[in-house]
C-alpha positions, -999 to +999 in steps of 0.1 A: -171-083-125-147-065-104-120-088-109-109-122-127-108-145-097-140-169-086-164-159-067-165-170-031-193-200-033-228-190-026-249-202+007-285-204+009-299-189+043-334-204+029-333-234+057-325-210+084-352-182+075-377-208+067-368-234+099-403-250+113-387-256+148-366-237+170-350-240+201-338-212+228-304-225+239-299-207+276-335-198+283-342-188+318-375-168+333-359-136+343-347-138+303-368-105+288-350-114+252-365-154+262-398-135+271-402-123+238-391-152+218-418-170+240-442-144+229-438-132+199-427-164+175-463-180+188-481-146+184-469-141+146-481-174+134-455-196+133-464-232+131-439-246+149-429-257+177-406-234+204-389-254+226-367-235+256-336-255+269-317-254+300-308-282+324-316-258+353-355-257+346-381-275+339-406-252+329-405-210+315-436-198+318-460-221+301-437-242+285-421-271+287-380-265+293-358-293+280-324-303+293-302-300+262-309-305+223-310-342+223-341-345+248-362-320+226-392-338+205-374-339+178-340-322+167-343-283+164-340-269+131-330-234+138-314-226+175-314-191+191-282-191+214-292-169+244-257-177+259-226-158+263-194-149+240-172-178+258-198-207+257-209-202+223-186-224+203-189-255+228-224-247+225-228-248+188-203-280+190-227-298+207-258-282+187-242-294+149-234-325+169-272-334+179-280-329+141-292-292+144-285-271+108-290-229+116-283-213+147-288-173+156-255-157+176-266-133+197-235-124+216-210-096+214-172-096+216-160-109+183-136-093+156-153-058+158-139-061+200-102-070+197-074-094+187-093-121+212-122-118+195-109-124+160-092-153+175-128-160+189-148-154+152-122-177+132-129-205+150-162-195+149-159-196+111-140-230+110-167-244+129-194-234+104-171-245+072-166-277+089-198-288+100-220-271+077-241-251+099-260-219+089-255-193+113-272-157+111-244-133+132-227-134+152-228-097+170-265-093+154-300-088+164-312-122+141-340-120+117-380-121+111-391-143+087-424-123+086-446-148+066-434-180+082-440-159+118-405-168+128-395-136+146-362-141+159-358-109+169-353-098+204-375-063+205-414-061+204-421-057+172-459-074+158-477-040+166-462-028+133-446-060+115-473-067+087-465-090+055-454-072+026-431-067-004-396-058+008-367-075+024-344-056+044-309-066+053-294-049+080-255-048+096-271-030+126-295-046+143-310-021+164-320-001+135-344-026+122-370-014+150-374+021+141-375+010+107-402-017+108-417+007+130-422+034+109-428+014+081-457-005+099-471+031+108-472+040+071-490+009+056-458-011+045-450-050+049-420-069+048-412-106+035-377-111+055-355-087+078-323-096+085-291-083+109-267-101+098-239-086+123-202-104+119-220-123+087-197-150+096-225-176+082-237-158+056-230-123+042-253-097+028-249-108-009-262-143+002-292-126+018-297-112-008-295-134-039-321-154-010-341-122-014-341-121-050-353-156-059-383-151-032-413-144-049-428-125-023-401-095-027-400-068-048-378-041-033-343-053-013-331-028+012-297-021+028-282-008+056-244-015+052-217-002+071-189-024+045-188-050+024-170-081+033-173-101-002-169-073-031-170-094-059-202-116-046-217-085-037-215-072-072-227-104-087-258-098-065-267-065-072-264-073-109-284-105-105-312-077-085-307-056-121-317-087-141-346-101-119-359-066-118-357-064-082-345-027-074-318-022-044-318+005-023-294+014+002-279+031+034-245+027+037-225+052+059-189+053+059-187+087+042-159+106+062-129+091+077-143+094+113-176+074+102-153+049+083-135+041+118-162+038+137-173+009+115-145-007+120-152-010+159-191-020+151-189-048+126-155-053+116-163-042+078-142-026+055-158+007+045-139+012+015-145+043-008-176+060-008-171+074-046-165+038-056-193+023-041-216+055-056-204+043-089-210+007-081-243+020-074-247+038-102-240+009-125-260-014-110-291+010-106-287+008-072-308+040-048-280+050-028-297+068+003-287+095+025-312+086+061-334+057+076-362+078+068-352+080+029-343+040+026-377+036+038-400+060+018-379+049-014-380+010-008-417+020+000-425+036-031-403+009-054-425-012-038-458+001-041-450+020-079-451+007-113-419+017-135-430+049-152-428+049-188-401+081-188-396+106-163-415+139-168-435+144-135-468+162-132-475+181-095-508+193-081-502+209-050-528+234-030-501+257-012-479+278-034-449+282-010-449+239-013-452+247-052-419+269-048-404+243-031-408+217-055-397+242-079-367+247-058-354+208-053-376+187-078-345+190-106-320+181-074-336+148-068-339+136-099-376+148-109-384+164-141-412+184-142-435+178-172-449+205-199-486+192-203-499+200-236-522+234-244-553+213-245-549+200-209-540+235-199-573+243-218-593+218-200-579+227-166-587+267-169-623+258-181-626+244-140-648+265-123-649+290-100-609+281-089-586+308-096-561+289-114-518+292-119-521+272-149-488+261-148-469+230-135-469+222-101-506+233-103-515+252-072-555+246-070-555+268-040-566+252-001-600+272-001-617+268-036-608+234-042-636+206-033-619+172-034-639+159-067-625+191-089-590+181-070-596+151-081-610+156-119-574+183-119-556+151-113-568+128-140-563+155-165-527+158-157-520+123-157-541+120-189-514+141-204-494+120-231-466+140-219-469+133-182-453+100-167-462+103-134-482+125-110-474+138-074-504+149-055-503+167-022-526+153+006-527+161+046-524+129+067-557+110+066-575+112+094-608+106+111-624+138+104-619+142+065-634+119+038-602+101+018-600+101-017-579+071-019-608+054-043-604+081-068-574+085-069-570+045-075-595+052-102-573+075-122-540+057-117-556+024-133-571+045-161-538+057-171-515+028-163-490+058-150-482+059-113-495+082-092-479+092-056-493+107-029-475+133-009-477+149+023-461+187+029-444+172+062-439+141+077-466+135+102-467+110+129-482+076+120-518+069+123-538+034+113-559+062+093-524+062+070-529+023+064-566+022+056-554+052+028-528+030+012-549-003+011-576+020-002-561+036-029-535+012-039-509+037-038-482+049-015-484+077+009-455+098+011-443+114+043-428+150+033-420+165+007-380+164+004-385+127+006-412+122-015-392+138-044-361+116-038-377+088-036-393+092-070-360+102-083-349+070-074-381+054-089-373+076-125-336+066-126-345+029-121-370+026-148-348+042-169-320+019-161-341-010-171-350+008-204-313+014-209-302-023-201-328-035-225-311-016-249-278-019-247-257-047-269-243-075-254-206-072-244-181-089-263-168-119-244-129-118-238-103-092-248-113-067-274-103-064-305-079-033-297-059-059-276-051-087-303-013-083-312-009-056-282+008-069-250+027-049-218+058-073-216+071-048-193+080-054-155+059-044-126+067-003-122+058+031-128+061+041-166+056+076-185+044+087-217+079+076-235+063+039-231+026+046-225+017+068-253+025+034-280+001+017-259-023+046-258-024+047-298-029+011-304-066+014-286-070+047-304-061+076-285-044+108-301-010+116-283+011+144-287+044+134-312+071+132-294+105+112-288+127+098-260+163+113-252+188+101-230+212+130-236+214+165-243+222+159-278+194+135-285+168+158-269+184+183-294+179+159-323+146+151-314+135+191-313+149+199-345+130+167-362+096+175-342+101+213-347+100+241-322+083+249-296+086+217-277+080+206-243+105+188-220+099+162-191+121+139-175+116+098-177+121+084-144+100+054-128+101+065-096+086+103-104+049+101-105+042+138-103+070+152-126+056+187-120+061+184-084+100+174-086+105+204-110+109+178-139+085+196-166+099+232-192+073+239-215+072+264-248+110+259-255+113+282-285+152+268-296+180+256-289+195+278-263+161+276-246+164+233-245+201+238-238+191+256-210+157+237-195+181+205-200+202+214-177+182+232-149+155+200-150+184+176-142+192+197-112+153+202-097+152+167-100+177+160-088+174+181-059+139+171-053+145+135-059+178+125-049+173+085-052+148+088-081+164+066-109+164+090-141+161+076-176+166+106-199+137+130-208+106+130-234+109+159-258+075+163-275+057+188-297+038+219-278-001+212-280-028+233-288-042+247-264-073+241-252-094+227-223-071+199-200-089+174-188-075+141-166-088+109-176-077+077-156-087+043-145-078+032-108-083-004-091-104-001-061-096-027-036-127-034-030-149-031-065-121-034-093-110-006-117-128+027-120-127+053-150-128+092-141-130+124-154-119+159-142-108+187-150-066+183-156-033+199-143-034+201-108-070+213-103-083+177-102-068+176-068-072+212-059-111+213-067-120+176-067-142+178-092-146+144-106-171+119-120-163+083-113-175+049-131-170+013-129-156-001-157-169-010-187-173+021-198-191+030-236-191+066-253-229+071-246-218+067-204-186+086-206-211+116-221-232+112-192-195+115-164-190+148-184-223+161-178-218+154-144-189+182-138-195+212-125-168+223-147-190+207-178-198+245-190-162+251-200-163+225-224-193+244-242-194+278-261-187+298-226-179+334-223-169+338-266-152+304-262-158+277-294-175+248-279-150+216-278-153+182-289-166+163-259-172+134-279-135+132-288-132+134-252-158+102-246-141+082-273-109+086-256-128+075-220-140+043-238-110+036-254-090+042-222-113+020-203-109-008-233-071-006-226-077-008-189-103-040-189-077-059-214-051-055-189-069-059-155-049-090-145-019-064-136-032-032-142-034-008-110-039+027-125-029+045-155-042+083-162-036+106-190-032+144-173-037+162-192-060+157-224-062+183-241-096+187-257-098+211-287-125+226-308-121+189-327-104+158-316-084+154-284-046+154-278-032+130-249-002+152-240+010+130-211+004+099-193+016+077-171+006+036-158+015+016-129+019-022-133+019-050-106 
C-alpha cells in the first residue's frame, strides 16, 4: 500500500444504486430536470414507485405531488434534491429525519466555489457521518442504475442506455452523455454510471469496490480529475487486479494549467501525472488519453477474451491502412505476429487474389469476396503463433451482407479473440449493433483506437499472467533490515552517512572516508590512494555541484591542498548559512555510464523508485522511468528498457555493453532499503551510479529523513 496508516473505512453505495423508491424533493411542472425524472425512471423499467414532493402542488403532470417526505406512501428510499445550494442541508435534515437513507445532491456551489462553500460541504459531510445517510454528490449529475431502471440522471438518455458489462464512474457529470451516447451507438451496455461530483458520500474507490463485487461488471471505467482517498483508491484498483476486473481510465491533470482548473471543478487534488502512470502501471490499470479511447478500450475489455500472449495477426484490404498499422501498431502496444511458412503456404494457394503475403495481409478491395476474406482470416488465427487477429471492416450497413456469423465462427474455433476494425470512425448506425450481437465481437471505430485499445487488452492479459506468477511478498521488513536501523534525526544526510546504509542492503559504493580538516582529508587520500574525489558534508547542501562543493581527479597532494581550500570558499560563497561538516574524500571511479537511481514519497500514492540517466541530465532531459514501490530485478529491467537513453547502456558506437543487471539489483535493493524505512523516509537518490562493463559503483548519495 502506499503508506502504513488504515485505510479510510469503506461505504457501500449498493442501497442507494439499488433503492426501489424514490422521491423528487422540489419538484415543480416548469422543472425540465423533474420532467425527465418523471419520464425516464418509469420508461427504463424501474419497479418502483416515483413520488414528486412539494407543498405547493398537488399534482405534476400525471402524478400524485406529496407535501413533504412524511406524507409519501411509504418513506422514500433514495431522494433526488431538485432544490438549491442553501436549502439543501435543512432539507436533507429533515429527509434522514423522516427515515430516508440515500439522497442525490444536485446543486452547485460547494468547495470547488469558494471558502463559503467549503464551509457549506463540511457540514455537508458532518451531516452524512452523523446520520448515516448515503449521498451521491454533491456538485454531480447522479447516477443510472441501468438494470434496476433507476436513471437519476437529468439528460435524455434511454435512446442509447442499453444493459451491459461495464460500470463507469465519472467526476464530471456532463460527460457521461456523450459517453453512453456513443457507446449505445456502437452496441455497448452498461451495469451502473455514476458522477460522483464533491464525492462527499461516497468516493470513487467506494464505487468502485461496489463495481467490482457486482456480477454484472466486467470492465470499470474512469474519468477522474483527482483522487481524494489515495490509499483506498489503491486498495481498489488492486482488489480490480485480483477479481480480474480490468480498470481503465481518463484522468486529465497533465499540465499545470489542466491541474488548476481541477481545482475550480471538483475540488480534487490532481497530484502527479508520472505517479499516477506508475500507479497505473502496477496495478494494470489502461490509462487513456480521450473519451473516445476510454470507451473503445473499456468496450473491447469488455467484449474480448484475455489473449493467450500478444503477437497480433492483421488482415486489412487497403495498403496505405497496412502502412499505417505498420507505422503505430509497436507504439500502442501491438506486436505483430510471424505466422508460420505453412499458413503463408495456405494463404498464397488462394485464388485468383494477388497476394502481399506478409503480415498485415493486404487481400486487396477488388478481388477479395467476403468468404475468401473470411477463409484468410481463419488461417491467420489458426496460426499457433498468432494470439489475436484484427480484421478491417467498413461500418455495416443496409446495403452489404455482414459477416458477423463467420467471423463468430472462427473466433470460437480458435478460442483466440478476434477484433473488428474500422479504417475511421464512422457515425453510429443500429446496423453497428445488429453486427456486434451478431458476431459476438466488438466493432472498433478507427484504426488509431482500435490498436490502443488492444494494447491495453495485451498488457492486461499479460499482467494477469505475470501476477500468477510472481512469489508472494515477504510479510514485514526484509531480511536486509534486521540489525540495520537510521537512529539519526530528521535532516538531509550525504554519502559520509548514507553509503553504510547503502552497503548493508547490498549496494557497491565507492571507498571513501570523512574529514573534518585539511589534514584528515590528506590522511584519508594517502590511505585510499590517488586520484580522489572531494565533496563537502553539509545537511543543508542538497545539490553540492550547484554550490561549487564538488573537485574531482585530484592527482596529489598540492592538488587536495588546493581544491580544499577553493571548495570552502564556493561554498561558502554560494551558501553562506549552510552548516558545513567537513568534506568526503573518496576513491576516483571508473568510468562508465552514470545513471540516478532514487526513491521519492508521493503525497498522494507513497514512495516511487526511478531511473535516469545521472549528473545533471536527469533534469536537463527528463528522461526517466518511474515505479511504485515494491520494486523486484525482473521490473527494474523493464524501467531500463523504458529510456530513451537505454541504447547507451548496450554495445553502442564500439562501446562494451554494461551490466544493467548490476544496475537492476541495485534498483531492488534500493527500493528494499526504501520500503523498510517508509515510516520516515521522504527521498533518498544515488546520482550518480556508475554502471561498468560488470557491477555497479554508487559514487554518491544522499537521503532525507522526517
Amino acid at each position: 500500500m502506499a503508506c502504513d496508516s488504515p485505510l479510510p473505512p469503506w461505504r457501500d453505495p449498493a442501497p442507494m444504486l439499488q433503492a426501489r423508491s424514490v422521491a423528487i424533493l422540489g419538484a415543480s411542472p416548469g422543472a425540465r430536470w423533474v420532467q425527465i425524472f418523471l419520464e425516464q425512471i418509469p420508461q427504463a423499467g424501474f419497479r418502483g414507485p416515483v413520488w414528486p414532493v412539494n407543498p405547493a402542488y398537488e399534482r405534476i403532470g400525471e402524478a400524485r405531488c406529496y407535501a413533504s417526505l412524511r406524507d409519501t406512501p411509504e418513506v422514500p428510499e433514495h431522494v433526488l434534491m431538485h432544490v438549491s445550494t442553501g436549502r439543501t442541508l435543512a432539507a436533507l435534515e429533515k429527509a434522514a429525519a423522516a427515515g430516508v437513507k440515500s439522497a442525490t445532491v444536485y446543486a452547485t456551489g460547494w468547495a470547488e466555489a469558494d471558502a463559503a462553500g467549503e464551509a457549506q460541504q463540511a457540514a455537508l459531510r458532518e451531516l452524512v457521518d452523523r446520520t448515516g445517510l448515503r449521498l451521491c454528490g454533491p456538485n454531480c449529475l447522479g447516477f443510472l442504475s441501468v438494470r434496476e431502471g433507476l436513471i437519476a440522471y437529468p439528460l435524455r438518455v434511454l435512446e442509447w442506455l442499453k444493459p451491459g458489462a461495464i460500470g463507469a464512474v465519472f467526476q464530471s457529470g456532463a460527460l457521461l452523455y456523450p459517453f453512453v451516447r456513443a457507446a449505445g451507438e456502437r452496441g455497448a451496455g452498461f451495469s451502473y454510471l455514476v458522477s460522483c461530483g464533491n464525492e462527499v458520500g461516497f468516493d470513487v474507490a467506494d464505487y468502485m469496490k461496489f463495481l467490482i463485487e457486482d456480477e454484472h461488471t466486467r470492465v470499470i471505467a474512469l474519468l477522474l480529475e483527482g483522487v481524494r482517498s489515495p490509499e483506498k483508491f489503491r486498495a481498489a484498483l488492486e482488489l480490480a487486479l485480483a477479481a480480474g476486473k480490468p480498470v481503465a481510465v481518463m484522468k486529465v491533470g497533465r499540465t499545470e494549467r489542466a491541474r488548476e482548473s481541477t481545482l475550480t471543478h471538483t475540488g480534487a487534488l490532481a497530484g502527479s501525472s508520472r505517479v499516477f502512470d506508475a500507479l497505473c502501471r502496477r496495478c494494470a490499470v489502461a490509462r487513456c488519453d480521450s473519451l473516445e479511447q476510454l470507451l473503445e478500450t473499456s468496450r473491447l475489455l469488455a467484449a474480448c477474451a484475455r489473449p493467450a500472449g500478444g503477437r497480433a495477426a492483421v488482415l486489412v484490404f487497403s495498403g496505405s491502412l497496412r502502412s499505417q498499422i505498420l507505422d503505430t501498431a509497436a507504439d500502442a502496444g501491438v506486436a505483430l505476429a510471424q505466422p508460420a511458412a505453412a499458413t503463408m503456404e495456405k494463404i498464397a494457394a488462394v485464388d485468383p487474389l494477388d497476394l502481399r503475403i506478409a503480415n498485415p495481409l493486404d487481400c486487396g478491395l477488388v478481388q477479395a469476396t467476403q468468404a475468401k476474406y473470411v477463409q484468410l482470416g481463419k488461417y491467420l488465427i489458426d496460426d499457433p503463433g498468432v494470439d489475436l487477429l484484427l480484421i478491417q471492416e467498413h461500418a455495416p450497413d443496409a446495403r452489404r451482407q455482414r459477416s458477423g456469423a463467420a467471423l463468430k465462427t472462427i473466433g470460437e474455433a480458435s478460442g483466440k479473440p478476434v477484433v473488428v476494425v474500422s479504417e475511421i470512425a464512422y457515425s453510429g448506425t443500429p446496423y453497428v449493433g445488429q453486427f456486434v450481437a451478431e458476431a459476438g465481437v466488438p466493432f472498433m471505430h478507427g484504426i488509431d483506437r482500435a490498436l490502443v485499445a488492444t494494447g491495453h487488452l495485451i498488457a492486461y492479459a499479460e499482467a494477469q499472467r505475470r501476477r500468477a506468477r510472481a512469489p508472494k511478498p515477504e510479510a514485514g521488513a526484509s531480511r536486509a533490515a534486521r540489525g540495520f536501523d537510521m537512529p539519526w534525526p530528521a535532516g538531509l544526510y550525504g554519502l559520509g552517512a548514507v553509503g553504510e546504509a547503502l552497503e548493508h542492503y547490498g549496494l557497491p559504493v565507492v571507498e571513501r572516508c570523512p574529514a573534518r580538516t585539511l589534514d584528515e582529508a590528506l590522511a584519508a587520500a594517502q590511505a585510499l590512494g590517488y586520484p580522489v574525489a572531494l565533496k563537502i558534508e553539509s545537511p543543508d547542501i542538497a545539490h553540492k555541484s550547484d554550490a561549487g562543493g564538488v573537485r574531482l581527479g585530484l592527482a596529489g597532494e598540492q592538488d587536495l591542498r588546493s581544491a580544499w581550500q577553493s571548495m570552502h570558499a564556493d561554498v561558502a560563497r554560494h551558501a553562506p548559512s549552510a552548516r558545513v561538516q567537513g568534506a568526503l574524500v573518496a576513491r576516483m571511479a571508473p568510468p562508465g555510464i552514470e545513471m540516478s537511481v532514487g526513491v521519492q514519497r508521493d503525497p498522494q500514492f507513497g514512495l516511487a523508485l526511478m531511473v535516469g540517466l545521472g549528473g545533471t541530465w536527469i533534469e536537463v532531459l527528463g528522461d526517466v522511468s518511474l515505479r511504485l514501490l515494491p520494486v523486484d530485478q525482473a521490473q527494474a529491467l523493464e524501467m531500463i528498457g523504458e529510456l530513451k537513453a537505454a541504447p547507451l547502456l548496450g554495445a553502442y558506437r564500439g562501446s562494451p555493453p554494461r551490466d544493467v543487471a548490476a544496475l537492476a539489483a541495485a534498483m531492488a535493493s534500493l527500493s528494499r532499503l526504501a520500503l523498510d524505512h517508509a515510516g520516515r523516509l521522504v527521498s533518498v537518490e544515488i546520482n550518480p551510479l556508475i554502471v561498468h562493463g560488470r557491477g555497479a559503483l554508487a559514487v554518491d548519495a544522499r537521503l532525507l529523513l522526517e
